[in-house]
N, C-alpha and C positions, 0 to 999 in steps of 0.2 A: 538183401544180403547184409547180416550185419560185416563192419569194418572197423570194428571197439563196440564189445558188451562184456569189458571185466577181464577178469583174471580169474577167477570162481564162480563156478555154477551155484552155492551157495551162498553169493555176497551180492548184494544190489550195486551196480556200480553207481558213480558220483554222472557220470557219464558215458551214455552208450551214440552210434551213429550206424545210420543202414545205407546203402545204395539201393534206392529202387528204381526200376525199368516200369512205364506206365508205353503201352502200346497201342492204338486203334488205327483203324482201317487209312482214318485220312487227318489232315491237320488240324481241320474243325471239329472234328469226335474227339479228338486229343483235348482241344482245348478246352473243349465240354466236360470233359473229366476231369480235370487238373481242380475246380472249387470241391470234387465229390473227394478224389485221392485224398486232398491236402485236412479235408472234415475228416473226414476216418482216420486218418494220424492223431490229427487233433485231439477228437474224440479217445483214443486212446491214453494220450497225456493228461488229458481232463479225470482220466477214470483210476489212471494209477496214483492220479498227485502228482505228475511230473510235470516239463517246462518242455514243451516242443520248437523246435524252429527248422525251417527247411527252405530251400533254395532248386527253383527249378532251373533245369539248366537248359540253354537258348545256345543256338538255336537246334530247336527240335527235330528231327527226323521227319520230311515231310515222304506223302504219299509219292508214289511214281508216277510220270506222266510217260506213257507210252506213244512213242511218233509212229501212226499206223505205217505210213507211208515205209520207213524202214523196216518196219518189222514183217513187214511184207515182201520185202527184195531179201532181210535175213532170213524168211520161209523158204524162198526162192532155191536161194545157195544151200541153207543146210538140208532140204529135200535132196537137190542135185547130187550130191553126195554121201546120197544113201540112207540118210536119217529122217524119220518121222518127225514132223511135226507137227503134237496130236496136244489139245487143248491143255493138258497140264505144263507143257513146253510154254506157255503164254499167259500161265495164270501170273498173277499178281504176286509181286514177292512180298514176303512177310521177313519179320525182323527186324535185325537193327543196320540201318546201310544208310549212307551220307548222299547213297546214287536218286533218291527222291529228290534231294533240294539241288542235285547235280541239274536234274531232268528240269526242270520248273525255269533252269537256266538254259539250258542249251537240249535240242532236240534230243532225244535217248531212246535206246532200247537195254532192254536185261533180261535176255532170253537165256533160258537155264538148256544144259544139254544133258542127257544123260552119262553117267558113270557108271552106276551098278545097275543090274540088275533092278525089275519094277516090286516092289515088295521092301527092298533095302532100306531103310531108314536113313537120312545123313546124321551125321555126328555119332557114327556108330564104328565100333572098331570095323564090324564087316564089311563096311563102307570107306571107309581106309585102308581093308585091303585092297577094294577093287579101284580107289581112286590115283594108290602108286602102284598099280601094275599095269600090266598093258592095253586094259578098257580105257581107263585113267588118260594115260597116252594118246589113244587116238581121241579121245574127247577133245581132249585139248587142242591136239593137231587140227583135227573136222572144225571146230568151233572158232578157231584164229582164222582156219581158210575161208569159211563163211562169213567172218565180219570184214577179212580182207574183202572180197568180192562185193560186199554192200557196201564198201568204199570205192569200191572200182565204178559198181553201178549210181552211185551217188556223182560222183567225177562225171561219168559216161551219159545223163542226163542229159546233161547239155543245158539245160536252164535247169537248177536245185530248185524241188519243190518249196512255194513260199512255206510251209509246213515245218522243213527242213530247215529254213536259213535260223539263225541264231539273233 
């Protein structure tokens, strides 16, 4: 995204600046692209005659570490309560979230529930309808009761799995 390229489409500025988002699966494929990213910029300052500098910014977004263990009592509970949960419920989240370097620290889950309907796209207005109305609602309700209850069954162990402890 540029953030300053000018004031005219027809004037070269003295000075332009972009924000860019570089993404990969896990921290190590991150890192592995960061010398390719920073060459292709370069490469481009090289080709126009311009002066590049860039600054990555730390710390990165790390991969998510899933605690099987909980994510398995959070099956438990959002089964119990009417809800499927069927392998896209568990895939891996993508994007940009701080809950990876969260999980690396302390045991985690980030179990997605549904809103709309299966077809819906997020970040879509259709999907803002159905997130403020009453699907929207019990998501929220269903999904707070079930992580209540994998704290209840966490408590309720009686020895925290070592998996678990922090």
């Amino acid at each position: 995204m540029f953030v300053d390229g000018g004031d005219k489409p027809n004037i070269v500025p003295a000075h332009a600046s972009m924000h860019w988002y570089v993404r990969a699966p896990d921290t190590a494929s991150l890192d592995a692209l960061e010398p390719r990213v920073v060459a292709a910029l370069e490469s481009g300052a090289v080709a126009t005659g311009a002066r590049m500098t860039y600054r990555w910014q730390d710390p990165a977004y790390s991969e998510m570490i899933t605690d099987e263990w909980l994510l398995s009592r959070y099956a438990q509970n959002i089964t119990a309560l009417g809800r499927n949960l069927d392998p896209s419920d568990a895939t891996p989240v993508v994007g940009s979230t701080d809950m990876g370097n969260i999980s690396h620290e302390v045991p985690s889950i980030h179990p997605m529930i549904a809103v709309a309907p299966p077809g819906v796209a997020i970040h879509t207005p259709e999907f803002a309808e159905h997130a403020r109305g009453p699907s929207g609602d019990r998501a929220v309700i269903d999904a707070a009761k079930a992580l209540a209850f994998t704290v209840i069954d966490t408590w309720a162990a009686g020895s925290v799995p070592e998996a678990v402890r922090p």
